[in-house]
VOPAGU-2260 file (C-alpha; in pm, 1 decimal, decimal comma):
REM VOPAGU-2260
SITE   aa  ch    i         X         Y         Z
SITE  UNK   A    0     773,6   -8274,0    -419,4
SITE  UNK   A    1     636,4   -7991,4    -625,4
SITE  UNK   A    2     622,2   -7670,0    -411,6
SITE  UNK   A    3     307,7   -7416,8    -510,2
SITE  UNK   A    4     224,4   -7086,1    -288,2
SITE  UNK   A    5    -198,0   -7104,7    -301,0
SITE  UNK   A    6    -357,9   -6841,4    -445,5
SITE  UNK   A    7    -757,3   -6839,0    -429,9
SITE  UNK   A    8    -835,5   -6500,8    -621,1
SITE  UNK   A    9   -1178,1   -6333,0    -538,3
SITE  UNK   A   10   -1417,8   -6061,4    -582,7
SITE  UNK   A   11   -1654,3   -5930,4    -808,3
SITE  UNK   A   12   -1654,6   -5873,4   -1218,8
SITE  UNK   A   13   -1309,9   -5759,3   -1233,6
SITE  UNK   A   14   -1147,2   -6036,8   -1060,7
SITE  UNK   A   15   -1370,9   -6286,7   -1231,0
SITE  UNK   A   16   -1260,4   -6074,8   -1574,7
SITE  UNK   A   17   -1453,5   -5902,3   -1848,3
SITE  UNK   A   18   -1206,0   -5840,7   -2048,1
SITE  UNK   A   19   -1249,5   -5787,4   -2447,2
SITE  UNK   A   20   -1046,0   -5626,3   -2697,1
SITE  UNK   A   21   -1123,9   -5317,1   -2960,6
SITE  UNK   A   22    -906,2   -5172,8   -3246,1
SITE  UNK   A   23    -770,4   -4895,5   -3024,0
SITE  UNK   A   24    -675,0   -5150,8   -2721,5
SITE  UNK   A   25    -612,7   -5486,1   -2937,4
SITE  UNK   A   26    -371,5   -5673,3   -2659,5
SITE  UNK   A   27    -524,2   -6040,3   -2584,1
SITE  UNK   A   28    -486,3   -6191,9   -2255,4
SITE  UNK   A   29    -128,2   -6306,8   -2256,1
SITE  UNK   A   30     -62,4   -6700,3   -2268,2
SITE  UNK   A   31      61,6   -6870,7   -1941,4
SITE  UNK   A   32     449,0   -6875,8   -1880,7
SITE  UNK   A   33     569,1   -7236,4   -1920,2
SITE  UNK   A   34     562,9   -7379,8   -1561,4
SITE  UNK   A   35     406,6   -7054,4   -1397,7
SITE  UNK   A   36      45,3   -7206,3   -1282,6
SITE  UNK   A   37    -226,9   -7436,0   -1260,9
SITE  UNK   A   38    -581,6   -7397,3   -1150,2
SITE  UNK   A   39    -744,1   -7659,9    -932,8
SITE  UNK   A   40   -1125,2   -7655,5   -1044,6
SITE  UNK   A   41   -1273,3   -7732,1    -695,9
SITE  UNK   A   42   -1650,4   -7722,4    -873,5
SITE  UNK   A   43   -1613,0   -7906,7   -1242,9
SITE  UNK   A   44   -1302,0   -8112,6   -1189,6
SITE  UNK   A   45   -1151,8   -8158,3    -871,9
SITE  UNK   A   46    -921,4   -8447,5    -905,4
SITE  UNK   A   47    -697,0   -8245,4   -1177,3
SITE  UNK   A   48    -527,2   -7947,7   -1191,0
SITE  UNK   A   49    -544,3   -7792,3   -1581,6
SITE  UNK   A   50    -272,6   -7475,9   -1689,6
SITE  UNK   A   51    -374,3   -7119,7   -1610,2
SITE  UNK   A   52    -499,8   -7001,0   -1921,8
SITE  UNK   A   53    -794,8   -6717,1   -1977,4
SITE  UNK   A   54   -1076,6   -6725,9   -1941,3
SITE  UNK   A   55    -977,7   -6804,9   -1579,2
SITE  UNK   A   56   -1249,8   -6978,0   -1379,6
SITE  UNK   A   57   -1484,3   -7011,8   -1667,4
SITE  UNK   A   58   -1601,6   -7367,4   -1563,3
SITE  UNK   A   59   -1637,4   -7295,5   -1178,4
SITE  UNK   A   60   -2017,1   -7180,5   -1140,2
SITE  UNK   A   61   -2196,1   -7343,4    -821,8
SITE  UNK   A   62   -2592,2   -7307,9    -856,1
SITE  UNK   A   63   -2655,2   -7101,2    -573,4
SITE  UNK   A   64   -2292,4   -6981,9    -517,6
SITE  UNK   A   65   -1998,5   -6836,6    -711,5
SITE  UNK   A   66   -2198,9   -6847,1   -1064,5
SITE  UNK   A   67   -2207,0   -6700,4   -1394,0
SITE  UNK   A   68   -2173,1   -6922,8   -1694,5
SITE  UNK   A   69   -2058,0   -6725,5   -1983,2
SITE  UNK   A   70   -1983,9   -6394,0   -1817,7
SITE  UNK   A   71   -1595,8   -6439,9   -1810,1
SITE  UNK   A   72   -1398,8   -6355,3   -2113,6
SITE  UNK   A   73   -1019,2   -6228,3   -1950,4
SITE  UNK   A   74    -944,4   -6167,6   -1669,2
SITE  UNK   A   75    -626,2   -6055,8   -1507,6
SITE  UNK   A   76    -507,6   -6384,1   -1378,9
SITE  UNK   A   77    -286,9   -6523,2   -1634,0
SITE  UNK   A   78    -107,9   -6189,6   -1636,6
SITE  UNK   A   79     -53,9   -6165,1   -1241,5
SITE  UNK   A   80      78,1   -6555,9   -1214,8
SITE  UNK   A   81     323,9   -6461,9   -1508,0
SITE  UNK   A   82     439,2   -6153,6   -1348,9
SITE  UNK   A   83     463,6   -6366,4   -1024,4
SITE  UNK   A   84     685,8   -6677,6   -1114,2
SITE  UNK   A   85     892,8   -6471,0   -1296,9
SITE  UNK   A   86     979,9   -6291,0   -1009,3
SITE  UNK   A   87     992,4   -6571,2    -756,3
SITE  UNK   A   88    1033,1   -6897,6    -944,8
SITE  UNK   A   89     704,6   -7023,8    -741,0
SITE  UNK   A   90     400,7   -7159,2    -936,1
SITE  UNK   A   91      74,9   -7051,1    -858,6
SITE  UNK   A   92    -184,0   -7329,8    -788,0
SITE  UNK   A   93    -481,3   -7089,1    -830,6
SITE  UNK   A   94    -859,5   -7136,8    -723,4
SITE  UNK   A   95   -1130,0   -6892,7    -886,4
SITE  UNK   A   96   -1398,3   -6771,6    -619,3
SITE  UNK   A   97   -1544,2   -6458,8    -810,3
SITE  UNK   A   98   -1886,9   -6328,2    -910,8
SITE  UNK   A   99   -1977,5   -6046,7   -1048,4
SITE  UNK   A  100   -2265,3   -5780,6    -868,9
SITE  UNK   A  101   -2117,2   -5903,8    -574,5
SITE  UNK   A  102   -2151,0   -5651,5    -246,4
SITE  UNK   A  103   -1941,2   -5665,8      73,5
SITE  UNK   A  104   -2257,7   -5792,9     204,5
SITE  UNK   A  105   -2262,1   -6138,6      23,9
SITE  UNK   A  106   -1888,0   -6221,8     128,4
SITE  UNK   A  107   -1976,4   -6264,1     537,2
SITE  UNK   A  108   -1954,4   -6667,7     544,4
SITE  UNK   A  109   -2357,4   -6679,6     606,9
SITE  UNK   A  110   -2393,7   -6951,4     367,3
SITE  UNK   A  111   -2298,0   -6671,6      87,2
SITE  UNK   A  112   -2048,7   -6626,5    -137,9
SITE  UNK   A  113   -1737,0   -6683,5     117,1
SITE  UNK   A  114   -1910,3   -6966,2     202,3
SITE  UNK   A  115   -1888,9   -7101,2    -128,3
SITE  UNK   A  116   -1519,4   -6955,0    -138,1
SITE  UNK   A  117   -1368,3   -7152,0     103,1
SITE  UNK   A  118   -1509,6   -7430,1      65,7
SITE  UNK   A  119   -1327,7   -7399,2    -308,2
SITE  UNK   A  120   -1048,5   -7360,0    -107,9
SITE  UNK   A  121   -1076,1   -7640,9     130,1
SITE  UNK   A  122   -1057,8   -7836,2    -181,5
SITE  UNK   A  123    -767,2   -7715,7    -284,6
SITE  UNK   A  124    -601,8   -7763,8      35,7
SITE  UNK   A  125    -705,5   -8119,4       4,8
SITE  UNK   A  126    -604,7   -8208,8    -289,5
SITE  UNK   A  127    -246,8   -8081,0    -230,5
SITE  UNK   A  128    -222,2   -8304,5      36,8
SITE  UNK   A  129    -331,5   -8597,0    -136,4
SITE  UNK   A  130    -117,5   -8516,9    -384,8
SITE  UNK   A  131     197,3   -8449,8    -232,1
SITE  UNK   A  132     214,6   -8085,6    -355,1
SITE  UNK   A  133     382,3   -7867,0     -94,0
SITE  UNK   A  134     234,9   -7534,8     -37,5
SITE  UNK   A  135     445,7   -7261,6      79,3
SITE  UNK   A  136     236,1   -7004,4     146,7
SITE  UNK   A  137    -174,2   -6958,5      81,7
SITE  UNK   A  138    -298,1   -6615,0     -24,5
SITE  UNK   A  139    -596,9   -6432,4    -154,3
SITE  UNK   A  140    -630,2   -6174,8    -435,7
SITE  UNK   A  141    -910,5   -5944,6    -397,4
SITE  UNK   A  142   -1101,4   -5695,5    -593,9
SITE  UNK   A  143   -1439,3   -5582,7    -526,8
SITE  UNK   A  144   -1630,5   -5285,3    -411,3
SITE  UNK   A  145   -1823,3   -5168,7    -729,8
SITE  UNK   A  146   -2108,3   -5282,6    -573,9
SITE  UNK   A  147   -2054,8   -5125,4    -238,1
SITE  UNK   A  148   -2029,8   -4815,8    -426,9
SITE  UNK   A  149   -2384,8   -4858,7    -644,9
SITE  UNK   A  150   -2533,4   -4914,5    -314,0
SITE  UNK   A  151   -2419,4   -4624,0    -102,5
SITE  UNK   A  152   -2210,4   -4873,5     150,2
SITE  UNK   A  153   -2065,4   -4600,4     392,3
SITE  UNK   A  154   -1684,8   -4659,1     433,7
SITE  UNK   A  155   -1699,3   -4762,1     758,2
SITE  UNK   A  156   -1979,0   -5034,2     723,3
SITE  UNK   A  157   -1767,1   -5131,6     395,7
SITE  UNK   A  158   -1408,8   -5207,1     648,5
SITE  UNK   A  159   -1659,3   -5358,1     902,6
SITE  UNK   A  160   -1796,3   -5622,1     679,3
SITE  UNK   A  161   -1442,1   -5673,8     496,4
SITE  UNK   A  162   -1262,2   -5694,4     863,7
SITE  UNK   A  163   -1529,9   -5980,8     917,1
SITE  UNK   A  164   -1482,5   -6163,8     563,0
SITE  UNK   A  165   -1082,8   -6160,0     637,9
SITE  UNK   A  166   -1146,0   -6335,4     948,0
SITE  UNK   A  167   -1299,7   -6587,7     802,5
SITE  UNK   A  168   -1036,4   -6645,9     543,0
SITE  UNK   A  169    -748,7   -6631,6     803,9
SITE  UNK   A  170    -942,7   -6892,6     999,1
SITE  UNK   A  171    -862,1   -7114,3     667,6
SITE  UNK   A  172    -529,4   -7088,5     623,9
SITE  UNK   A  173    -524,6   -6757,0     429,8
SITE  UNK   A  174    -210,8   -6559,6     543,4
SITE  UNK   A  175    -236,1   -6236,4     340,7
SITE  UNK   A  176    -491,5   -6078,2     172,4
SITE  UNK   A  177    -306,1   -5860,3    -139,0
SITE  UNK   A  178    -583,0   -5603,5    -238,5
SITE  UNK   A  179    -620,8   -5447,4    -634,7
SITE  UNK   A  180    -869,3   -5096,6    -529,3
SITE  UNK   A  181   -1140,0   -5088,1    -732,1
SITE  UNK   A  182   -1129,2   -4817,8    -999,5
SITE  UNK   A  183   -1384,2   -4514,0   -1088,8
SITE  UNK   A  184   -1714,3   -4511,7   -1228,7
SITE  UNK   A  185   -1782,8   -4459,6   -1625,4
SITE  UNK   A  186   -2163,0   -4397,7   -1674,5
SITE  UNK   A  187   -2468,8   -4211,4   -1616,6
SITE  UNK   A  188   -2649,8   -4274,6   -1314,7
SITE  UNK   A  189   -2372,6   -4053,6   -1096,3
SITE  UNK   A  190   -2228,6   -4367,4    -866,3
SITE  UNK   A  191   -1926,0   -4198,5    -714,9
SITE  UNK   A  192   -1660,0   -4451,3    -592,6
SITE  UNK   A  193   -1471,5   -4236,2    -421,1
SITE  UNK   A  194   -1533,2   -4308,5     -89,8
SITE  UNK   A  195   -1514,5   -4686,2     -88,4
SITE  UNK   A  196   -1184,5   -4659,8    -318,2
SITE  UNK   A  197   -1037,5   -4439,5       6,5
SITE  UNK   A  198   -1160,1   -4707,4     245,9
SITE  UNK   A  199    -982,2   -4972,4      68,5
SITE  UNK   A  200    -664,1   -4781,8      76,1
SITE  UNK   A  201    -697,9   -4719,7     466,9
SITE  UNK   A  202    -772,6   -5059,8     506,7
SITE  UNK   A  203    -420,1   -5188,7     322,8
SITE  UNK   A  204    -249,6   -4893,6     532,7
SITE  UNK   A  205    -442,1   -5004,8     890,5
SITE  UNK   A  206    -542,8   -5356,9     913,8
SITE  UNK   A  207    -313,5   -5637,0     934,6
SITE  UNK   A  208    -313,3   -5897,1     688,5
SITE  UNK   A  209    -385,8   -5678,1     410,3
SITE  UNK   A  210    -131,2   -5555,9     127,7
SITE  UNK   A  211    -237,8   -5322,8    -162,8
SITE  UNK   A  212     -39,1   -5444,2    -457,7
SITE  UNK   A  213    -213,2   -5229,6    -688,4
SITE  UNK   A  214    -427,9   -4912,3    -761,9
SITE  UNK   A  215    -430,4   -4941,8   -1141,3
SITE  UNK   A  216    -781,4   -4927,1   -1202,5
SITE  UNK   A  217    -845,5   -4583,5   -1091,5
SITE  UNK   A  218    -652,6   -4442,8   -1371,1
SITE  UNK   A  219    -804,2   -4633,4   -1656,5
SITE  UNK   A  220   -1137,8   -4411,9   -1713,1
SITE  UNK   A  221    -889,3   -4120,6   -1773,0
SITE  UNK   A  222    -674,7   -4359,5   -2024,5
SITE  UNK   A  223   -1003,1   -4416,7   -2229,5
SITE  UNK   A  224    -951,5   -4810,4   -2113,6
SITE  UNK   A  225   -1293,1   -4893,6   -1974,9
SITE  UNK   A  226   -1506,6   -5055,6   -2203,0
SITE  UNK   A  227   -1834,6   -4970,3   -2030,8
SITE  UNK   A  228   -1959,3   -4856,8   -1689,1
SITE  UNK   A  229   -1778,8   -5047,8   -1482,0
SITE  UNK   A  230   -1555,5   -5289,5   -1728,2
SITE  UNK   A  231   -1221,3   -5326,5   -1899,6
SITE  UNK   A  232   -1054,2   -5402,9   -2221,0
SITE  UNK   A  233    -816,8   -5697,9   -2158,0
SITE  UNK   A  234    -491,3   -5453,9   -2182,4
SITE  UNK   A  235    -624,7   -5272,8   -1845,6
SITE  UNK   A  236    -632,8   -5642,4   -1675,2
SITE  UNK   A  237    -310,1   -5741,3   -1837,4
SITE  UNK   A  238    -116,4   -5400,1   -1668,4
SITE  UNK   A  239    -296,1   -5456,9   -1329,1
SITE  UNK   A  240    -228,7   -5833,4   -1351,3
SITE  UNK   A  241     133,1   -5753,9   -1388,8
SITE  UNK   A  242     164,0   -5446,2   -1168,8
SITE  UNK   A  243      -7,7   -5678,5    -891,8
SITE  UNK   A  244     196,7   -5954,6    -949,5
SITE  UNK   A  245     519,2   -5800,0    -912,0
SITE  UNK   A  246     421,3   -5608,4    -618,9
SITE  UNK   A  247     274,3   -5984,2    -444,4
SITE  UNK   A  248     600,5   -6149,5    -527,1
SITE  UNK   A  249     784,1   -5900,8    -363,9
SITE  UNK   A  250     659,1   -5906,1     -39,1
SITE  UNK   A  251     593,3   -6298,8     -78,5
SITE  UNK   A  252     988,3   -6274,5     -88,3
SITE  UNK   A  253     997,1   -6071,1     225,7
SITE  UNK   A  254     853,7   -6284,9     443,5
């Protein structure tokens, strides 16, 4: 029986992956590790699982749900399953529940984006059991907040509303949350990040159920790696991928 630990990763644009290349950051999206992944397409396919590969969820868009044909180009996906086999000799069966634009607010399980989510995930869970896949553990990766941060989400409505949406995925099965913080602002309109980036990290310090397996992102504006005001070049998702996947495997390992 082929043993997978469940992965459905979520969020906004930088889950879901924007990532492009230039001639000063050239790095591609790396090519799945032989063995390290598949991705159950709960929306296009759902009676076959294909091999990770970039970009990551590009077929998954539900009218009315998790949708937005053409938007993902790279994400950091491949990269984080990579990093994570490596270090634990687990596959990844992955599900992709991200949209970019996405507040806090649209992730509550009122018919919204969560909704859409688990039901993804539901899927999933089905289709290992009619498969005879064993799942050893079931886990989400997160990253989102931009959003929250355009809108002027005070931290504590922001840990209110994510305290809710975590409740909904434990109710499905989800054991741990692992959390990549969202990373600064790079335009002109004057959207400061700050606070919601510090509520994310008090969150992973204070609520159970939640690990922070990366802060990568917040360095990248200073490192010339965002591509535009709120987007990367691929080799920004590729180092968080892999920072984030070593960290997840570690404490997948612990338990």
């Amino acid at each position: 029986m082929q043993q997978y630990d469940l992965f459905l990763f979520a969020g906004q644009s930088n889950m879901a992956g924007r990532g492009t290349t230039s001639p000063q950051w050239p790095q591609p999206a790396p090519k799945l590790v032989p063995g390290a992944g598949m991705e159950y397409r709960a929306v296009s396919d759902p009676m076959h699982l294909y091999p990770i590969a970039e970009p990551f969820g590009a077929a998954e868009n539900e009218p009315g749900g998790i949708d937005e044909p053409g938007r993902k180009t790279g994400s950091l996906v491949t990269a984080f399953v990579n990093a994570y086999y490596t270090e634990t000799g687990i596959p990844v069966l992955g599900v992709s529940a991200s949209r970019g634009g996405s507040g806090m607010e649209l992730w509550q399980g009122k018919q919204d984006l969560l909704s859409d989510a688990l039901r993804r995930w539901d899927r999933a869970q089905q289709y290992a059991a009619d498969h005879d896949l064993a799942i050893r553990h079931r886990f989400v990766l997160w990253c989102q907040g931009e959003t929250d941060g355009d809108h002027g989400t005070t931290p504590e409505h922001y840990a209110t509303e994510f305290r809710s949406m975590l409740a909904g995925m434990q109710a499905h099965g989800i054991e741990t949350c692992f959390l990549i913080a969202i990373g600064q602002y790079n335009g002109v309109k004057g959207y400061d990040y700050t606070a919601i980036h510090q509520a994310q990290l008090d969150l992973a310090r204070t609520c159970p159920g939640v690990v922070l397996v990366s802060d990568g992102f917040w360095s990248m504006r200073a490192r010339g790696l965002m591509k535009d005001s709120y987007h990367y070049y691929q080799q920004a998702y590729n180092e968080v991928g892999t920072a984030a996947g070593q960290a997840a495997a570690a404490y997948s390992q612990s338990l």
